[in-house]
C-alpha positions in Angstrom: 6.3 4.8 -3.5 2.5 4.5 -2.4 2.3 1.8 0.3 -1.0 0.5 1.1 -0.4 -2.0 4.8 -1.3 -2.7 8.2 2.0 -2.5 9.3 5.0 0.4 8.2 7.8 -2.8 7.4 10.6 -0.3 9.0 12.6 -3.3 10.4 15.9 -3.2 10.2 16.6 -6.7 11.4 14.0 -9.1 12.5 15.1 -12.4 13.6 18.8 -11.7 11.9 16.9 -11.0 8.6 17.3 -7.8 7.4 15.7 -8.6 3.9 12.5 -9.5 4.9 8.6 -9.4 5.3 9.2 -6.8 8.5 12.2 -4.4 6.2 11.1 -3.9 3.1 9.3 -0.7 3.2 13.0 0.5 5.2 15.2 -1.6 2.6 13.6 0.6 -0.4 13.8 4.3 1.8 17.9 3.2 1.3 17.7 3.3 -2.5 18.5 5.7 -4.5 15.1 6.6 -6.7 12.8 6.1 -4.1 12.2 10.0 -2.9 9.0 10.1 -0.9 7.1 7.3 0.5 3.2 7.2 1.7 2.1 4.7 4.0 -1.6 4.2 3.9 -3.9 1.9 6.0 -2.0 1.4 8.8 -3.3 0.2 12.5 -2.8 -2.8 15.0 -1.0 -4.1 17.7 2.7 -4.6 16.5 2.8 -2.6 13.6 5.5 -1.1 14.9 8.0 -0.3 17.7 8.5 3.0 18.8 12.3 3.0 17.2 10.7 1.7 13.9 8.3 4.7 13.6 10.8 6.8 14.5 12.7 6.1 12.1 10.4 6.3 9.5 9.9 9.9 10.5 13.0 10.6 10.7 13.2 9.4 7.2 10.3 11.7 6.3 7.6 8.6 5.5 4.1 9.7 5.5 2.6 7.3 7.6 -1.2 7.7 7.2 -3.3 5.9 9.6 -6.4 3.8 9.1 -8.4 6.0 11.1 -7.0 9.1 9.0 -7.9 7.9 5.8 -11.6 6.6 7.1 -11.2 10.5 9.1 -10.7 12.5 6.3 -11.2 9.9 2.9 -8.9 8.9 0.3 -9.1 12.4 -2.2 -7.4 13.8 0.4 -4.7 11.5 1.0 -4.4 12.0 -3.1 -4.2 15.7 -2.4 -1.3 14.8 -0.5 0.8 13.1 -2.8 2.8 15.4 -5.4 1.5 16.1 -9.0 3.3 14.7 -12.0 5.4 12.0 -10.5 6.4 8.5 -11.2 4.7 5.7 -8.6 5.3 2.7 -7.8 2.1 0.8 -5.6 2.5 -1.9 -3.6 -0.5 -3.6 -1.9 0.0 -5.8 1.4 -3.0 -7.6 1.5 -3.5 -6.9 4.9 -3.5 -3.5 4.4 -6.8 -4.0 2.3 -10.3 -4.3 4.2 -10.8 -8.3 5.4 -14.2 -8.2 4.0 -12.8 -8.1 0.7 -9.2 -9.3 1.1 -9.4 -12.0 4.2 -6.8 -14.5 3.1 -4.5 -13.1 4.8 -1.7 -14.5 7.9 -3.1 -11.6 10.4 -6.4 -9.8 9.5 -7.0 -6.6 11.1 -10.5 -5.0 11.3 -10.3 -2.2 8.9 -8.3 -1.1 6.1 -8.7 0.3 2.8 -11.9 -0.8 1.1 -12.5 -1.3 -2.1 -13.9 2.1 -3.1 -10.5 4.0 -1.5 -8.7 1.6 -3.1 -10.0 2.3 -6.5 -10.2 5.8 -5.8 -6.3 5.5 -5.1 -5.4 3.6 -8.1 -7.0 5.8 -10.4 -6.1 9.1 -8.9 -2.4 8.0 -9.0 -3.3 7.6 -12.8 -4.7 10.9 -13.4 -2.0 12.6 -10.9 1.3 11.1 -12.9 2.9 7.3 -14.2 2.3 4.2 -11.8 5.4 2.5 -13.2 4.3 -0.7 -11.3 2.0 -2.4 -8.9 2.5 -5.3 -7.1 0.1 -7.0 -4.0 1.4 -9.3 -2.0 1.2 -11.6 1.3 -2.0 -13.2 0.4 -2.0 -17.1 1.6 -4.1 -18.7 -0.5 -5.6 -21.4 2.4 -7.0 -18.8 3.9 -9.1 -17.6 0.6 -13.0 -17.5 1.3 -14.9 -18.1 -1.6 -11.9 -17.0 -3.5 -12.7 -13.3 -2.2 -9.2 -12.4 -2.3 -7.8 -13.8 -5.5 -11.1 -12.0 -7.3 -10.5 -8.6 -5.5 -6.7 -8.5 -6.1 -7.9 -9.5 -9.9 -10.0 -6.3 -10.2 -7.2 -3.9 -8.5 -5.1 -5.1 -11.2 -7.9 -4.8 -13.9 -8.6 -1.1 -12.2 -5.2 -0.4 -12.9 -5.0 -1.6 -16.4 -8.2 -0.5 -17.5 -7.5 3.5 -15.8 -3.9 3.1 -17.5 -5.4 2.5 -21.1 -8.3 5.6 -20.8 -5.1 7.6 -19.7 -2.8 6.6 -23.2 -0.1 5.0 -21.4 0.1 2.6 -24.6 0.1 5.0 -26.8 3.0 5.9 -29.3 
């Protein structure tokens, strides 16, 4: 699982919810299929507590940091994630650039722009099968211009498009 956020969602209850925005990425390192996970993007105040990170560690998350990825850029990152594999992406919207994603209920300077994300979605392509991609937590109010709604629309049309020149359709 490639995780592109703000935040590492290693809750295990928030509020009495343990199903929630602030678990998921936790609720998914409990099932079965799900061997590694990468955590991309992530920065800002509360994106974690210390027993949260922890145990993502402990769990053996990758947990890449926004200043990483701008540090060393995302082919690297790719470098890191085995060859030949199934993926599954999943896109917080916050975890995305503001400048190009700002409808969102926290923006956080930085992120992943749009060239890393491309970059990633097509280099998980090459590298093995994204089985699925999903972004979420956009809130539409917040939508400038319609920024966000058109740059989600491209990830997905990146993803398609890379997908088709790689024969995933084919018989």
């Amino acid at each position: 699982m490639i995780q592109v956020d703000a935040h590492i969602d290693w809750r295990d209850v928030f509020h009495g919810v343990s199903q929630g925005l602030s678990s998921v990425i936790r609720r998914a390192s409990e099932m079965d299929h799900i061997n590694e996970i990468y955590q991309i993007g992530l920065r800002s105040a509360g994106s974690a507590r210390p027993e949260e990170r922890q145990a993502a560690l402990d769990y053996g998350s990758n947990l890449i940091t926004d200043i990483e990825l701008q540090e060393i850029g995302m082919k690297a990152i790719l470098n890191r994630i085995p060859d030949n594999q199934n993926y599954y992406l999943t896109i917080d919207a916050d975890g995305v650039d503001p400048t190009i994603m700002p409808a969102v209920a926290g923006p956080a300077p930085g992120g992943v722009n749009y060239s890393q994300m491309r970059t990633l979605i097509q280099g998980l392509v090459k590298k093995g099968k994204v089985l699925g991609m999903d972004i979420v937590e956009i809130t539409p109010a917040k939508d400038l211009n319609g920024i966000t709604a058109i740059t989600a629309g491209r990830f997905i049309c990146n993803l398609i498009g890379t997908a088709v020149r790689a024969g995933y359709f084919k018989k």
